[in-house]
N, C-alpha and C positions, 0 to 999 in steps of 0.2 A: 645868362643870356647867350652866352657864346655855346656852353656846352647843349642848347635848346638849336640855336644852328645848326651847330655839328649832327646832329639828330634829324634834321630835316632834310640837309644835304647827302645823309650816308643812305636817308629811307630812299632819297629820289634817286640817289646812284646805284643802290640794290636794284630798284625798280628799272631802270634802264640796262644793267646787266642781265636781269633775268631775262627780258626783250630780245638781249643780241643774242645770246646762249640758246635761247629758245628758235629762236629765226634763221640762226646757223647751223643746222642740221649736225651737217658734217662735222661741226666742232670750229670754235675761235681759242686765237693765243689771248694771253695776258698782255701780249704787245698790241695786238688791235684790238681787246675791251678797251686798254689804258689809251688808246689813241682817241678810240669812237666818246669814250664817255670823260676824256681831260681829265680820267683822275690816275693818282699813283697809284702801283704796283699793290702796296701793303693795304690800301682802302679797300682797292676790288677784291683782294682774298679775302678781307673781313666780313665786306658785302656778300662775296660766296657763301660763306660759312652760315653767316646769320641769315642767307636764304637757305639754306640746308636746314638749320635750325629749325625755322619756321615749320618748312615742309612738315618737317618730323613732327613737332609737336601740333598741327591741325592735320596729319594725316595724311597731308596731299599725295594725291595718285604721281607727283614726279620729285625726282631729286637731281642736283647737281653733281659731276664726276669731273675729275682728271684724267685724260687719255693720254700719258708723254706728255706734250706741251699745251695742249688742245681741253676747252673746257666743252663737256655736252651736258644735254639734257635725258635723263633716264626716267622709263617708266616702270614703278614699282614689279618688282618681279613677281607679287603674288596677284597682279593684275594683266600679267601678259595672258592669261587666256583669253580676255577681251578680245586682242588684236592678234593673236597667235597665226591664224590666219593671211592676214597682211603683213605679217613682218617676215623681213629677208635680210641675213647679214648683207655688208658690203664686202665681204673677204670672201675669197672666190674659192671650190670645193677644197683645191691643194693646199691654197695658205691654213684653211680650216685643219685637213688631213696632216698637214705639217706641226701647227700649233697641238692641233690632238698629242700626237709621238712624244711630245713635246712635257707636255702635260704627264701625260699616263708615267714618262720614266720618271721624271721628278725632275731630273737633270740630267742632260743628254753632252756627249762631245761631240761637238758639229762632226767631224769626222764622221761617227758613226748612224749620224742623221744622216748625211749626205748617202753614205751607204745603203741606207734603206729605204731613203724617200728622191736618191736622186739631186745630179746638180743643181735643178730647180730651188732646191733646200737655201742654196745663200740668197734666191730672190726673195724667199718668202722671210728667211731667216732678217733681211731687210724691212723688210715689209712691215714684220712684229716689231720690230724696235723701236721705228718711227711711229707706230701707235704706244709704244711706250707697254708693248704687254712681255716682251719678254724681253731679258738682259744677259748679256754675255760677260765673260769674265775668262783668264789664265787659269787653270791649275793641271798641276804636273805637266805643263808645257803646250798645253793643249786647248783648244775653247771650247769651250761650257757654255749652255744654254739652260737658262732657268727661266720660269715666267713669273711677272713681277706681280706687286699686288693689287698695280691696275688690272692685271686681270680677274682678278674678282669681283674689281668694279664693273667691269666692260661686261661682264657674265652676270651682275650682280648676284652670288655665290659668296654664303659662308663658308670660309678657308674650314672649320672645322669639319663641316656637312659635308664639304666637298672632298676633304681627306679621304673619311669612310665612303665617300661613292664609289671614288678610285680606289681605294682599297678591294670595295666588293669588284669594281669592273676587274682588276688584275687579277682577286681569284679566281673567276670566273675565265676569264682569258687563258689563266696556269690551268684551269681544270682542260681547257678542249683542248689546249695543247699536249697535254699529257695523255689524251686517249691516246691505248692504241686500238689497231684496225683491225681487225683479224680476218684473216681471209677464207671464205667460205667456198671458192673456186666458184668455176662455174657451172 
């Protein structure tokens, strides 16, 4: 009996989670699901999950993410040309162009972010963190930027598929950098 409860209480808590996440655009913490829907921490990730689950297995056109502390709602990526049209990041040309740099090295010393994208770099470098797409770190006395693997989420981007893209865009980048010019006068 009890564990027939627990089933009916965890379906209606999924169901009310999927509601805020969905209604929340911008993304909800854990601390206002657990507020909005009275339940713990460990029930709403389970209910996460098992609505992730679900999606997967009937196919559904969206899935749930982690963005840093922030849960949203995603549309499958091989359905964004649906909407390709209507959709527009929220992250404005530079934090993109920053994140890009960011990306393509693999791992960057802010140092030398800064130097090529400008002091702007620590607003934006701010910016990624609280979305939780990229994370800094010390080595050799210095800070390192890496992007996390919410960014794969947030991109929904296979880490392996995305390797080889960046692999092909950086030959390609080595290849025009490497012309040279030659000059035919005038």
């Amino acid at each position: 009996m009890y564990y027939v409860l627990f089933i009916i209480v965890m379906a209606k808590t999924a169901e009310y989670i999927e509601a805020l996440i969905f209604s929340f655009g911008d993304g909800i913490t854990l601390e206002e699901l657990s507020k909005r829907t009275k339940s713990d921490h460990l029930i709403i990730q389970k209910a996460i999950t098992s609505l992730n689950k679900s999606y997967e297995e009937r196919k559904s056109a969206f899935y749930i993410i982690t963005e840093g502390n922030l849960y949203r709602m995603r549309l499958r990526s091989d359905l964004l040309f649906l909407v390709n049209d209507s959709l527009k990041t929220d992250m404005s040309k530079g934090v993109l162009m920053t994140l890009s740099f960011i990306v393509l090295s693999g791992k960057v010393f802010q140092s030398d972010l800064v130097k090529k994208r400008g002091s702007i770099s620590y607003q934006h470098i701010k910016e990624l963190k609280s979305r939780g797409l990229v994370s800094t770190s010390i080595e050799d006395g210095k800070k390192v930027i890496r992007v996390t693997p919410a960014f794969y989420d947030y991109f929904d981007v296979d880490r392996k598929e995305f390797k080889d893209i960046k692999d092909t865009i950086k030959e390609e980048l080595d290849k025009e950098n490497n012309k040279t010019v030659e000059y035919t006068g005038n």
